[in-house]
C-alpha positions in Angstrom: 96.0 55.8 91.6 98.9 58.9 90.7 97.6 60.6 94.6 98.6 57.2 96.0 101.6 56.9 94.1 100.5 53.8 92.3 100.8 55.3 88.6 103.6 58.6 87.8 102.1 61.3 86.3 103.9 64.4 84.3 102.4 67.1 86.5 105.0 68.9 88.5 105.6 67.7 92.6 105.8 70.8 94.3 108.3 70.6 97.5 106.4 71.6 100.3 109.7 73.8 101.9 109.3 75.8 98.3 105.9 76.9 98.8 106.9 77.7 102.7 109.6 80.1 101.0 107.0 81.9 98.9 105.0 82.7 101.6 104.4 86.4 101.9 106.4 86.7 105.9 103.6 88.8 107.5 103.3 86.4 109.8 106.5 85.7 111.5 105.5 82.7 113.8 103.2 79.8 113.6 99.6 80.6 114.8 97.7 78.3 116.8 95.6 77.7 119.4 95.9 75.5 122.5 93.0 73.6 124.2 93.0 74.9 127.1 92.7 78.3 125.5 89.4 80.3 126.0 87.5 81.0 122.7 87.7 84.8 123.0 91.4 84.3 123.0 91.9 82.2 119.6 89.5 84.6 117.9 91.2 87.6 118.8 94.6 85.8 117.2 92.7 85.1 113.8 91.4 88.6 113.9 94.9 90.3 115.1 96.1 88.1 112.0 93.9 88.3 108.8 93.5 83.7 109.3 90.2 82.5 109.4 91.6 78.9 110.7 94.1 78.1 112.8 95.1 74.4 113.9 94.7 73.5 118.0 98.3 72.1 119.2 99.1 70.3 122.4 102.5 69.4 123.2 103.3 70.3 119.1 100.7 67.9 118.2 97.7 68.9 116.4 94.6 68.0 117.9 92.3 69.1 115.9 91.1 73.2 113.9 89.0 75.7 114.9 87.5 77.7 111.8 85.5 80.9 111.8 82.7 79.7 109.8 81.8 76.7 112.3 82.8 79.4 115.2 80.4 81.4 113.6 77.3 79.2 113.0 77.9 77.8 116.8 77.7 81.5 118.6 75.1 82.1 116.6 72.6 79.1 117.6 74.1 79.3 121.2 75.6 75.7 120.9 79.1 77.9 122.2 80.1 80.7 123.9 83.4 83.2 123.8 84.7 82.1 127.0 83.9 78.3 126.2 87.7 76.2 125.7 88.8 76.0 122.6 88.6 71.9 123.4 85.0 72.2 123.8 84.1 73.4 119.9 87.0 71.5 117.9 86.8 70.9 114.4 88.7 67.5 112.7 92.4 68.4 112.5 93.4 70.2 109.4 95.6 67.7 106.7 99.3 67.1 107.3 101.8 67.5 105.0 105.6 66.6 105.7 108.0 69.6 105.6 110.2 67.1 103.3 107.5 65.8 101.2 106.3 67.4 97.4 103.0 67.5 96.6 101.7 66.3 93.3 98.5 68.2 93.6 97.4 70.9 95.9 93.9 70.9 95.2 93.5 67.9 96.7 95.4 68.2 99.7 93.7 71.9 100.1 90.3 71.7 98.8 88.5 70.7 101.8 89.8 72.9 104.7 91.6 75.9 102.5 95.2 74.7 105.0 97.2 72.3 106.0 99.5 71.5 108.8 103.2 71.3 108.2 105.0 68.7 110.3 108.6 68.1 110.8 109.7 65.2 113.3 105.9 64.7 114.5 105.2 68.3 115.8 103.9 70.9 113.9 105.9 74.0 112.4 104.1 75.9 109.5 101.1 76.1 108.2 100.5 76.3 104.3 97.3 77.5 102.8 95.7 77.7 98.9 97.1 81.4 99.0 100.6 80.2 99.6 100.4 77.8 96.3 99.0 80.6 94.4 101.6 82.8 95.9 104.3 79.4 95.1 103.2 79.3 91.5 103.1 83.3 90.3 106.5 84.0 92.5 107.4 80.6 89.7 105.9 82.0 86.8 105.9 85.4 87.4 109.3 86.0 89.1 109.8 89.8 90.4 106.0 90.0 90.2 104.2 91.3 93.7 101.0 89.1 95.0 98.6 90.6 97.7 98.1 87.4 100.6 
């Protein structure tokens, strides 16, 4: 009843724009993939990157994930290939977050897909993953302190 806002609860809302502002800045721009993309191509993104998801956007819209463990398990029992479309081996879309919202509990916005999608006006402009809370919470708790991502 407190994740549907039904109850209040004394654990802290985390704003989603702070845990965007603790993000390490390796990456400078948002990765994705589109569908029309050839497998070969998204994988060399995740790889150039260090990401082992990325969300599949058309027109700024998510559409759906790709993720190398499913990648993985399909190229190995030939259900895909590398130059296959990125359309053709979709995941479910990774979860949503507004970039004005807070979340009351990361966990269970991040436990089942390790990211979510940060949307601002209906289109899609960050990502946030459970290294960027971790990253959120010591940069908090631990100011001046360094965190590898």
């Amino acid at each position: 009843m407190i994740e549907n806002g039904y109850l209040e609860s004394e654990e802290e809302q985390i704003p989603v724009r702070d845990i965007i502002s603790a993000k390490p800045r390796r990456i400078h721009s948002l990765m994705a993939a589109r569908p029309e993309d050839r497998l070969y191509e998204a994988l060399a993104v995740m790889q150039e990157n260090g990401i082992s998801q990325l969300p599949v956007v058309e027109g700024g819209v998510q559409v759906g994930s790709i993720r190398e463990l499913t990648i993985m398990k399909k190229l190995a029992s030939h259900e895909a290939s590398l130059g296959q479309k990125v359309r053709e081996v979709l995941d479910d879309p990774l979860p949503s977050v507004n970039v004005k919202d807070s979340i009351l509990n990361p966990f269970t916005l991040l436990k089942d897909k390790n990211a979510a999608v940060v949307v601002d006006n209906g289109r899609v402009v960050d990502i946030i993953t459970s290294t960027d809370v971790i990253n959120y919470f010591v940069k908090e708790k631990l100011p001046g302190q360094k965190v590898m991502a």
